[in-house]
PyMOL Python script that loads the backbone (N, CA, C, O; Angstrom):
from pymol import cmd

cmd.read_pdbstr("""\
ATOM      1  N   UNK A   1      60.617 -83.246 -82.133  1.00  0.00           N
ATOM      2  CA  UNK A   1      60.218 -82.053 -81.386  1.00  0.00           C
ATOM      3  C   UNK A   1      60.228 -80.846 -82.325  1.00  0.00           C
ATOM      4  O   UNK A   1      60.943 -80.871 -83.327  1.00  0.00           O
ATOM      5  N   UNK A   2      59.567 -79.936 -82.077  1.00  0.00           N
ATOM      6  CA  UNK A   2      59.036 -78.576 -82.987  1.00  0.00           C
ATOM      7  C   UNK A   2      60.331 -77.831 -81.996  1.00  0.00           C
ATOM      8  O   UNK A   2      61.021 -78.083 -81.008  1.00  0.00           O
ATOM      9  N   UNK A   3      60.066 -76.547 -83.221  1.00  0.00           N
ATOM     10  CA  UNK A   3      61.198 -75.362 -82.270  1.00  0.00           C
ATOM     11  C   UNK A   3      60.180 -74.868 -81.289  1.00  0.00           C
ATOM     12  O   UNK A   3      60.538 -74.872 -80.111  1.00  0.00           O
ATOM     13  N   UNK A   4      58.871 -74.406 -81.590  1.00  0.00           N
ATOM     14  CA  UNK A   4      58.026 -74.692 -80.435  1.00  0.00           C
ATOM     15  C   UNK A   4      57.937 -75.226 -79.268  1.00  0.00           C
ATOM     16  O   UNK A   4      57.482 -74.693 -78.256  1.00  0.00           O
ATOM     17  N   UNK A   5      58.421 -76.420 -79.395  1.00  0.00           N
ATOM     18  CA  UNK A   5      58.913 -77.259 -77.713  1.00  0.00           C
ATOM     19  C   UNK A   5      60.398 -76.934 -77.413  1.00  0.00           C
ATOM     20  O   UNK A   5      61.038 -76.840 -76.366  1.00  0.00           O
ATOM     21  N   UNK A   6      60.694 -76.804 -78.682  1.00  0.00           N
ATOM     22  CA  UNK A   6      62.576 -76.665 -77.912  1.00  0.00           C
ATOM     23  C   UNK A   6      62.361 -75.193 -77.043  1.00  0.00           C
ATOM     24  O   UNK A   6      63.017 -75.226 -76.002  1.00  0.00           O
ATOM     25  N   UNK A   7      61.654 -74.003 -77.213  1.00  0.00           N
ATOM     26  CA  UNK A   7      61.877 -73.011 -77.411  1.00  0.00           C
ATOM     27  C   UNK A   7      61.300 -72.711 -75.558  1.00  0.00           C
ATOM     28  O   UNK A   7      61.839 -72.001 -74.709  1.00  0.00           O
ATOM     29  N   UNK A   8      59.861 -73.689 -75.433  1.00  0.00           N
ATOM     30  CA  UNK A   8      59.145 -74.045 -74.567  1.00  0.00           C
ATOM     31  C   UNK A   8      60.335 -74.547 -73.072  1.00  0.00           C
ATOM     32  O   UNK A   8      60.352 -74.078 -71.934  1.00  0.00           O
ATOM     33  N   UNK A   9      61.062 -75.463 -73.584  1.00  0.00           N
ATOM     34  CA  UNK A   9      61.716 -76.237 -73.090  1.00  0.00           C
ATOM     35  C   UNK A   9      62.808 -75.339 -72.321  1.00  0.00           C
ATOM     36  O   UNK A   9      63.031 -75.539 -71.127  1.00  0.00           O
ATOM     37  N   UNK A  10      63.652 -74.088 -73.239  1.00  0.00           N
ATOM     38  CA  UNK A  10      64.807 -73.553 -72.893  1.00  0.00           C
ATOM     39  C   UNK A  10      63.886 -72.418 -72.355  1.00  0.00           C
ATOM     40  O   UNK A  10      64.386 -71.294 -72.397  1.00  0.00           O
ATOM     41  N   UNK A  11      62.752 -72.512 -71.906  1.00  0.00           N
ATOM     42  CA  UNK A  11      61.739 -70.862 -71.076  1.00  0.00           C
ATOM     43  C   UNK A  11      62.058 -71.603 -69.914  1.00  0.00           C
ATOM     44  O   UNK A  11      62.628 -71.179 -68.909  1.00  0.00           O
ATOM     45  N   UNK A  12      61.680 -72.641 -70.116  1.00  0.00           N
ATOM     46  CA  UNK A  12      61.618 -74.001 -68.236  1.00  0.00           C
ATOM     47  C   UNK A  12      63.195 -73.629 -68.030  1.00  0.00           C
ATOM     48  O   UNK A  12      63.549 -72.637 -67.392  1.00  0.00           O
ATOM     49  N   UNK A  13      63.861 -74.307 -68.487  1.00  0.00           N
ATOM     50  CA  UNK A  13      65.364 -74.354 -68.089  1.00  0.00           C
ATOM     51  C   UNK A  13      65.294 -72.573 -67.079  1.00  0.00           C
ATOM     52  O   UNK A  13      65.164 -72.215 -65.908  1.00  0.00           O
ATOM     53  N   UNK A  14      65.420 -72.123 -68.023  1.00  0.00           N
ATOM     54  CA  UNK A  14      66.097 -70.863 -67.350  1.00  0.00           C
ATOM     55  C   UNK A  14      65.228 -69.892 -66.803  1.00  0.00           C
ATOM     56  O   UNK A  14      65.652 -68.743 -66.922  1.00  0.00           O
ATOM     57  N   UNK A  15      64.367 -69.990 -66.358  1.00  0.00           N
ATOM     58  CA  UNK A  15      63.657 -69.948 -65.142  1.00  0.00           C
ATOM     59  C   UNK A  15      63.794 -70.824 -63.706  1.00  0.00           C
ATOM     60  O   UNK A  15      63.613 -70.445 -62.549  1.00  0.00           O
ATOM     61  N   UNK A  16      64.145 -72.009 -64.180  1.00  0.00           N
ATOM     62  CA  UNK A  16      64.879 -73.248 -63.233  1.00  0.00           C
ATOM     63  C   UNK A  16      65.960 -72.484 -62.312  1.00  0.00           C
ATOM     64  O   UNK A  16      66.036 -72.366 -61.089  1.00  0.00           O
ATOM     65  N   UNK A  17      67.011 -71.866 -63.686  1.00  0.00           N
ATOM     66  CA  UNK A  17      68.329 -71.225 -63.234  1.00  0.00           C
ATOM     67  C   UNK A  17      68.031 -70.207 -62.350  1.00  0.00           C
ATOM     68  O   UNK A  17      68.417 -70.108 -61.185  1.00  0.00           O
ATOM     69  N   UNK A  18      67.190 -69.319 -63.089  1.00  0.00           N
ATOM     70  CA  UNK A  18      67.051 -68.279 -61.944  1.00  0.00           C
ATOM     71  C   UNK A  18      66.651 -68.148 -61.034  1.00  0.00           C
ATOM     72  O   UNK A  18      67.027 -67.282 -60.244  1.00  0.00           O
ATOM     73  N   UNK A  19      65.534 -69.157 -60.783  1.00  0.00           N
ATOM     74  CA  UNK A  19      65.272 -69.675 -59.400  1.00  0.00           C
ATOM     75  C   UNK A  19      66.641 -70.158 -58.435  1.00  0.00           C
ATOM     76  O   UNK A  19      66.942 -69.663 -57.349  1.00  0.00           O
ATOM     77  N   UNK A  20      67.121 -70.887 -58.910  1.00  0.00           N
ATOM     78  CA  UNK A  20      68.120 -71.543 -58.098  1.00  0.00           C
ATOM     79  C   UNK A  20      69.007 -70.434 -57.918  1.00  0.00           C
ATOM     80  O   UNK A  20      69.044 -70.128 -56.726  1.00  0.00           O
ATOM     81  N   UNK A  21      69.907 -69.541 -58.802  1.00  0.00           N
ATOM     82  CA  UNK A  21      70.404 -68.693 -58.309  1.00  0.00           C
ATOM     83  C   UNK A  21      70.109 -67.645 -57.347  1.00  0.00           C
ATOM     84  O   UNK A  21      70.847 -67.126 -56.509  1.00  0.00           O
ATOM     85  N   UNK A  22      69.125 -67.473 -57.573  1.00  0.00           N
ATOM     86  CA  UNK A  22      68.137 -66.680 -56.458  1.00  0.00           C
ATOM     87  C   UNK A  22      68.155 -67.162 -54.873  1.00  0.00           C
ATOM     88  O   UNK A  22      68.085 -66.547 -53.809  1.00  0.00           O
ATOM     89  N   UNK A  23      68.275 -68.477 -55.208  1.00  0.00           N
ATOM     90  CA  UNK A  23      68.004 -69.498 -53.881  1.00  0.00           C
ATOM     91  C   UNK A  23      69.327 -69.522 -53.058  1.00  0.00           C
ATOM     92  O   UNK A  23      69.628 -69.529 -51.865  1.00  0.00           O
ATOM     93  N   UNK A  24      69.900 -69.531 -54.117  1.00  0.00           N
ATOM     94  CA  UNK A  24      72.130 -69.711 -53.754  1.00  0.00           C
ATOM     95  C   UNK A  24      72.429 -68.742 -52.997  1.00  0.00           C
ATOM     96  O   UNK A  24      73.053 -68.977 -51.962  1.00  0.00           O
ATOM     97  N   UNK A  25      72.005 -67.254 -53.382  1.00  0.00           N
ATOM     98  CA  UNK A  25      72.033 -66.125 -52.956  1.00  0.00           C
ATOM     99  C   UNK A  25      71.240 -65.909 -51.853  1.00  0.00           C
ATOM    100  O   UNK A  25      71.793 -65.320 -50.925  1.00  0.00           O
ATOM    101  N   UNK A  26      70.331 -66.164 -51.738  1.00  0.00           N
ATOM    102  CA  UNK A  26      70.199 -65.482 -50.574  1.00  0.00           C
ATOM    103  C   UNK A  26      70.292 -66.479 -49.316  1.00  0.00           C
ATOM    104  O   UNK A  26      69.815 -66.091 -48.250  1.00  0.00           O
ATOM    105  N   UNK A  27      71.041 -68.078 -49.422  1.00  0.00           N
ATOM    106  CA  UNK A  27      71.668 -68.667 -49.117  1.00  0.00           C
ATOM    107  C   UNK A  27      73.112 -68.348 -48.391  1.00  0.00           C
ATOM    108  O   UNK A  27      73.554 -68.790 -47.330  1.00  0.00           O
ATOM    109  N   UNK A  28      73.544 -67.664 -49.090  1.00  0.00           N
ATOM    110  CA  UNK A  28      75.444 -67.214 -49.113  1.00  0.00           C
ATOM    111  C   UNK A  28      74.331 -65.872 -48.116  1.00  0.00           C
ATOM    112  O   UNK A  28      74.574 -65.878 -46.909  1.00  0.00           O
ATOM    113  N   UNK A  29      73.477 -65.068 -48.475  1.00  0.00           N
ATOM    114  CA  UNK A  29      73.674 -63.431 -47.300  1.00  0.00           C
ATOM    115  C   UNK A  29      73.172 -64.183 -46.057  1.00  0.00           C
ATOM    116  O   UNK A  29      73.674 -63.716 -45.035  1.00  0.00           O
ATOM    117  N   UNK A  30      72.348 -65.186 -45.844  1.00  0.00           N
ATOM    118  CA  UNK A  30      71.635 -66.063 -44.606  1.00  0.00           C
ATOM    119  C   UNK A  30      72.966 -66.171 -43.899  1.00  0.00           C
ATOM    120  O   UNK A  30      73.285 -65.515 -42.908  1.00  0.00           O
ATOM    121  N   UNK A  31      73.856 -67.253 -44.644  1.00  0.00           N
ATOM    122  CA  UNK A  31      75.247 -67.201 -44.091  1.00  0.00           C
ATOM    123  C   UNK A  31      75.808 -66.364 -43.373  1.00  0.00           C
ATOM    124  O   UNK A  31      75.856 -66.517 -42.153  1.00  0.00           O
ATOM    125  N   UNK A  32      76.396 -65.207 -44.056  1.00  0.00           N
ATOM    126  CA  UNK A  32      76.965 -63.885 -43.947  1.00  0.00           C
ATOM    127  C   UNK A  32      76.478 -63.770 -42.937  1.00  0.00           C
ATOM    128  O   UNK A  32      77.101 -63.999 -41.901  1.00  0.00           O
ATOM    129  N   UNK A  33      75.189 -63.373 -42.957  1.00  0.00           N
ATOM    130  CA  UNK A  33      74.688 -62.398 -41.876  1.00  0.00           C
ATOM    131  C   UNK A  33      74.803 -63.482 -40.248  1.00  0.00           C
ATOM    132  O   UNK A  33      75.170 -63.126 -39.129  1.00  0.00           O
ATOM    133  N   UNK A  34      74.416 -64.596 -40.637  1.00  0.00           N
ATOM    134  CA  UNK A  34      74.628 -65.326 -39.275  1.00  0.00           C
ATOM    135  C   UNK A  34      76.082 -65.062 -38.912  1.00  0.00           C
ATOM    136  O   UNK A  34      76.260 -64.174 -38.078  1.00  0.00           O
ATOM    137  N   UNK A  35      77.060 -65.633 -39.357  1.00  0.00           N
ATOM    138  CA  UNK A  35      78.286 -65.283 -39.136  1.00  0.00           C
ATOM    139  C   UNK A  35      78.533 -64.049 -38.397  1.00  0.00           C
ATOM    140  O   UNK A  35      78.788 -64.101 -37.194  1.00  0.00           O
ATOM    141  N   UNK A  36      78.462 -62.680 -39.178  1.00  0.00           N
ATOM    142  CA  UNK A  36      78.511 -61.605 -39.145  1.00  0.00           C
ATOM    143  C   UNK A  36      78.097 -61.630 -37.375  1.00  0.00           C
ATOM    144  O   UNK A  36      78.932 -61.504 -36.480  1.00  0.00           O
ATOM    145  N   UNK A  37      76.792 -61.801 -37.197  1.00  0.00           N
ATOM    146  CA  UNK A  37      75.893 -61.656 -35.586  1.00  0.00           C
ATOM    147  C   UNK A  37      77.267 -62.376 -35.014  1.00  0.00           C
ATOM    148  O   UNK A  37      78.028 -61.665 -34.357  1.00  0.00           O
ATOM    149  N   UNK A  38      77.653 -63.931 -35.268  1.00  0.00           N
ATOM    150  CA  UNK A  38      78.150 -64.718 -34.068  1.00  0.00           C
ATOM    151  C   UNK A  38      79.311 -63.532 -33.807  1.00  0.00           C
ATOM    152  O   UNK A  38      79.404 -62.880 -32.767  1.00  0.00           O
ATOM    153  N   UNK A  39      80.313 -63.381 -35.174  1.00  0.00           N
ATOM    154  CA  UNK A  39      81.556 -62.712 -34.458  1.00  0.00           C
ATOM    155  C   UNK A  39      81.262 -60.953 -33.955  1.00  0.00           C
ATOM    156  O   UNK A  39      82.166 -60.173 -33.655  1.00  0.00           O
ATOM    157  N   UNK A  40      80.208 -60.720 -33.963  1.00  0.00           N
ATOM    158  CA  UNK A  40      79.719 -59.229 -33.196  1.00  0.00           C
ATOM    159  C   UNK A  40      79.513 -59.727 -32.108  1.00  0.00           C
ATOM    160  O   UNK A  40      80.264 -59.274 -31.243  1.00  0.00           O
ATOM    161  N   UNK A  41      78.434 -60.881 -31.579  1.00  0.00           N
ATOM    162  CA  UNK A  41      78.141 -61.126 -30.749  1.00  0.00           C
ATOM    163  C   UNK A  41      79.471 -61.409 -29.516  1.00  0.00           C
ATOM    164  O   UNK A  41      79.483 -60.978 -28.363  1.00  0.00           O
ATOM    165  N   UNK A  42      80.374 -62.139 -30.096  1.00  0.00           N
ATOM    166  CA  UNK A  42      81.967 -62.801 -29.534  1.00  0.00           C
ATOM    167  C   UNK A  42      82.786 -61.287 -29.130  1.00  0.00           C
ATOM    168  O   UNK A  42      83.456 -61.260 -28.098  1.00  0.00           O
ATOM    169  N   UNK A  43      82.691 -60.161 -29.927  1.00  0.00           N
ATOM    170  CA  UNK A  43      83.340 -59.236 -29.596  1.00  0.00           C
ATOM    171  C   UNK A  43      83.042 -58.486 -28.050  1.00  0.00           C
ATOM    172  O   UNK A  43      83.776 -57.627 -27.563  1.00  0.00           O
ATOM    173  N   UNK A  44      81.779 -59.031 -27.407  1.00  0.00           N
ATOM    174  CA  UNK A  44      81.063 -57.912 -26.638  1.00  0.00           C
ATOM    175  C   UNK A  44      81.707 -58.544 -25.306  1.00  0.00           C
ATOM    176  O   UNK A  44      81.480 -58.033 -24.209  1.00  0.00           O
TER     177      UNK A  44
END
""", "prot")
cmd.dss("prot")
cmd.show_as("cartoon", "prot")
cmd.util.cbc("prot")
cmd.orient("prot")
């Protein structure tokens, strides 16, 4: 492999990552915020 492909290779990777972190996140506020509604909702 060339540093060309390695270089190619580690652009994919971490774009991968940031996708997925992206995904995690707004995963965990989906959460939150459901939560958040049920125990507002429970208070009334």
């Amino acid at each position: 492999m060339t540093p060309d492909d390695q270089e190619l290779i580690r652009q994919r990777q971490k774009s991968r990552a940031i996708v997925m972190a992206l995904l995690l996140g707004a995963m965990v506020v989906l959460i939150f915020a459901v939560s958040w509604a049920k125990i507002k909702a429970g208070h009334h």
